[in-house]
C-alpha positions as CSV (number, residue, x, y, z in Angstrom):
1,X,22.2,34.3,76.7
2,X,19.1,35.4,78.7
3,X,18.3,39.1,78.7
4,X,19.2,39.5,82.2
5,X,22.6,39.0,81.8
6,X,25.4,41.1,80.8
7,X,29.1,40.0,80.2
8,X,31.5,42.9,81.3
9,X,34.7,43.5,79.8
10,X,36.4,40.9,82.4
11,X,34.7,38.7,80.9
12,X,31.9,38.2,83.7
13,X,28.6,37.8,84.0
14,X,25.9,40.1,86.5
15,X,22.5,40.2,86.5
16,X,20.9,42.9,84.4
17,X,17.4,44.5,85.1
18,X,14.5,44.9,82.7
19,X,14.7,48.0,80.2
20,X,13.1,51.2,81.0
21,X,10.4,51.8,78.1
22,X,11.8,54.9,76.6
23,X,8.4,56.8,77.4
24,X,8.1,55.9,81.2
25,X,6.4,59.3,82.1
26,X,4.0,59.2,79.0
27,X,2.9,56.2,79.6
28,X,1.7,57.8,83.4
29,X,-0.4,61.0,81.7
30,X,-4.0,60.6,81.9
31,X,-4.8,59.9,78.3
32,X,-6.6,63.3,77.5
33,X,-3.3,64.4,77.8
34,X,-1.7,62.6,75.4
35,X,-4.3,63.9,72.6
36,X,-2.2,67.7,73.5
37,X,1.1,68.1,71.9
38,X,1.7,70.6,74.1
39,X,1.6,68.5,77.3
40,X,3.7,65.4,74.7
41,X,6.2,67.9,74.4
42,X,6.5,69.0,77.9
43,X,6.4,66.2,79.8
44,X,9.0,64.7,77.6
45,X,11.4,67.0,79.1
46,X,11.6,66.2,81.8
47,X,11.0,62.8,81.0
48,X,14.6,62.6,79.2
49,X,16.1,64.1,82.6
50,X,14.5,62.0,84.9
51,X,15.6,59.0,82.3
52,X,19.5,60.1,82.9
53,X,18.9,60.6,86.9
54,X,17.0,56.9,86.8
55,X,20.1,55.1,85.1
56,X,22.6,56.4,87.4
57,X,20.4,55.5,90.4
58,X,19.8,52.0,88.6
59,X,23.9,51.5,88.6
60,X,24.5,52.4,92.3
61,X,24.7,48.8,93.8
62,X,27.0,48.0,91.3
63,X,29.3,51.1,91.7
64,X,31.5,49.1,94.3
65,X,31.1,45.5,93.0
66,X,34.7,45.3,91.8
67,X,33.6,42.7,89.4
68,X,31.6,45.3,87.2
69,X,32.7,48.6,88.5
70,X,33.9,50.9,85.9
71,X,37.8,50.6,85.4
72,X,37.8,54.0,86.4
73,X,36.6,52.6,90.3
74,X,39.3,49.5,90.9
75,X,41.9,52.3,92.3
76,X,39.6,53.9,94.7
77,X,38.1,50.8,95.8
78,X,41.5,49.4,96.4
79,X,42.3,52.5,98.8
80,X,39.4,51.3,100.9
81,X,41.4,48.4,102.2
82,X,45.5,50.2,101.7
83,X,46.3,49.2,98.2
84,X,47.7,52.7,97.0
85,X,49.8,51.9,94.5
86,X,47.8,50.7,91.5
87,X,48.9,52.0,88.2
88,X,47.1,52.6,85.6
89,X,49.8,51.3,83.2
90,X,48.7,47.5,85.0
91,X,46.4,45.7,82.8
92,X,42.2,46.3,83.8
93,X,42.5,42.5,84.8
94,X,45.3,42.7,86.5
95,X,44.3,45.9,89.0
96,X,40.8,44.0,89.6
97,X,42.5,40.7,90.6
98,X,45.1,42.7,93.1
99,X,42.3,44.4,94.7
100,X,40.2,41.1,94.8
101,X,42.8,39.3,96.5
102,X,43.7,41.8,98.6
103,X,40.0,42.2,99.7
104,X,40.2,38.4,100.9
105,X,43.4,38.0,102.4
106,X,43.1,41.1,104.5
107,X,42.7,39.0,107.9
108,X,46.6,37.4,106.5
109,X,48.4,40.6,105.6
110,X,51.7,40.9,107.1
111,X,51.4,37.5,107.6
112,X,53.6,34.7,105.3
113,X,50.7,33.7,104.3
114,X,49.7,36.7,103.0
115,X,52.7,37.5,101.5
116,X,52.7,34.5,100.0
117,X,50.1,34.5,98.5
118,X,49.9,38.4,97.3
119,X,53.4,37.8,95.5
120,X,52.3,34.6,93.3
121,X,49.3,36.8,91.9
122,X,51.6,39.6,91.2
123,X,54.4,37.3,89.7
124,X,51.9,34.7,88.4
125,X,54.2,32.0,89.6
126,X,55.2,30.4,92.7
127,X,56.7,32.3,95.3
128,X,59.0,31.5,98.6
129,X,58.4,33.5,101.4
130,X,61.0,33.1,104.8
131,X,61.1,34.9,107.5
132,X,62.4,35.3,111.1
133,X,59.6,35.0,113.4
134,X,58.6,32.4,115.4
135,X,57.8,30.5,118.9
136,X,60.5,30.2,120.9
137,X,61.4,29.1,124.6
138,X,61.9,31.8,127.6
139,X,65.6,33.1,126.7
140,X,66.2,31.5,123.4
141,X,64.7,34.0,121.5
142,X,67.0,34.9,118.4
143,X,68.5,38.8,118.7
144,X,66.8,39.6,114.8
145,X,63.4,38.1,114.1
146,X,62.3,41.1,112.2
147,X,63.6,40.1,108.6
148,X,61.7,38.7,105.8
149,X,63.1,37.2,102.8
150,X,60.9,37.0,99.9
151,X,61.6,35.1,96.1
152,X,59.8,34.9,92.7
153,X,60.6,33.5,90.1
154,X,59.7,36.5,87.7
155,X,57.7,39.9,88.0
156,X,54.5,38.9,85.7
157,X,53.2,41.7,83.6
158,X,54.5,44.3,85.7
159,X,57.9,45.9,85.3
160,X,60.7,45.4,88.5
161,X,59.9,48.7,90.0
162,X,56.5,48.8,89.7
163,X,56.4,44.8,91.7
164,X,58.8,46.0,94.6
165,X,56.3,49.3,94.8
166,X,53.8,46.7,95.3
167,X,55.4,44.5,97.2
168,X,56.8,47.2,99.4
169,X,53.6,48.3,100.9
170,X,52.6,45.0,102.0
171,X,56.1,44.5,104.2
172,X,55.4,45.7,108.1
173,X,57.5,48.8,108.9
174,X,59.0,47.1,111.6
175,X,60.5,44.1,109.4
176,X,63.7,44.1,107.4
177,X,62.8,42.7,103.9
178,X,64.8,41.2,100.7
179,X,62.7,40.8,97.1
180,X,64.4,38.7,95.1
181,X,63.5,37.7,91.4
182,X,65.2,34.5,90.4
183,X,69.3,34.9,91.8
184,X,69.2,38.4,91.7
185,X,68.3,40.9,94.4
186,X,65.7,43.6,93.3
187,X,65.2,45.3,97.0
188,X,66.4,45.5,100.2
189,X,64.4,47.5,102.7
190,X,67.7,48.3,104.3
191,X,69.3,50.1,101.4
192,X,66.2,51.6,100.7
193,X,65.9,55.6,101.1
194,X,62.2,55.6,100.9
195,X,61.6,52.9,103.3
């Protein structure tokens, strides 16, 4: 493997840049200087600080890449773009994959398509999304197109309440929503208090 790249903990590759020599400053002291312990010792100082300041700065343009950010960083980057309800408790790969997605489906959300597409990487299955909109003639426009109904075929790694929290912040206020999982009913936004 070259020494310019790293493999995260995903499991991903990104470039990595060149070492800083550990005596960086040193190496910049006119060399009478060096011959002074005095001046060794002092400038190595402030040397180690301005080695911890350096790194950090180093890591900055990585700090929102969500394929290397720290795992600590995948919830608030997902609150850039509405998803609130990540949980810790979600495996690393997981969380990063939710915000991914919902990063590039963000022009389709609210949309079947969207929907669609957010519950098979959730589920990690196929899902069926229906729903009651739709093009219709002058005056033969149904009374209820508000209603969607959504089924999976299982909840993936996440537990039932934790995919309809998910799932529920991805359904327009406006719309009337079933989850189902398999034959059973998980959620209905009508019998929902918190809806």
């Amino acid at each position: 493997m070259s020494a310019l790249v790293k493999v995260s903990s995903a499991g991903l590759t990104r470039p990595r840049k060149p070492r800083r020599p550990d005596d960086w400053m040193l190496r910049q002291l006119p060399v009478q200087m060096l011959s002074h312990d005095f001046f060794v010792r002092f400038v190595s100082i402030f040397q180690e600080l301005g080695s911890t300041l350096l790194e950090d700065a180093d890591g900055v343009e990585h700090a929102v890449d969500l394929t290397i950010a720290p795992e600590s960083s995948i919830a608030w980057l997902g609150s850039w773009i509405g998803v609130d309800k990540l949980d810790n408790s979600m495996p690393e790969a997981l969380r990063r994959r939710i915000v991914a997605t919902a990063a590039r489906t963000l022009a389709t959300r609210g949309t079947v398509a969207g929907l669609t597409s957010y519950l098979e990487l959730l589920s990690g299955s196929t899902a069926e999304v229906v729903e009651g909109g739709g093009i219709w003639r002058a005056g033969e426009v149904p009374d209820d197109t508000a209603w969607v109904r959504m089924r999976v075929q299982r909840t993936g790694s996440l537990d039932e309440a934790a995919f309809v929290d998910m799932v529920r912040d991805e359904i327009p206020a406006h719309v009337t929503a079933e989850l189902w999982v398999a034959d059973r009913q998980v959620w209905n936004s009508e019998q929902d208090e918190e809806w």
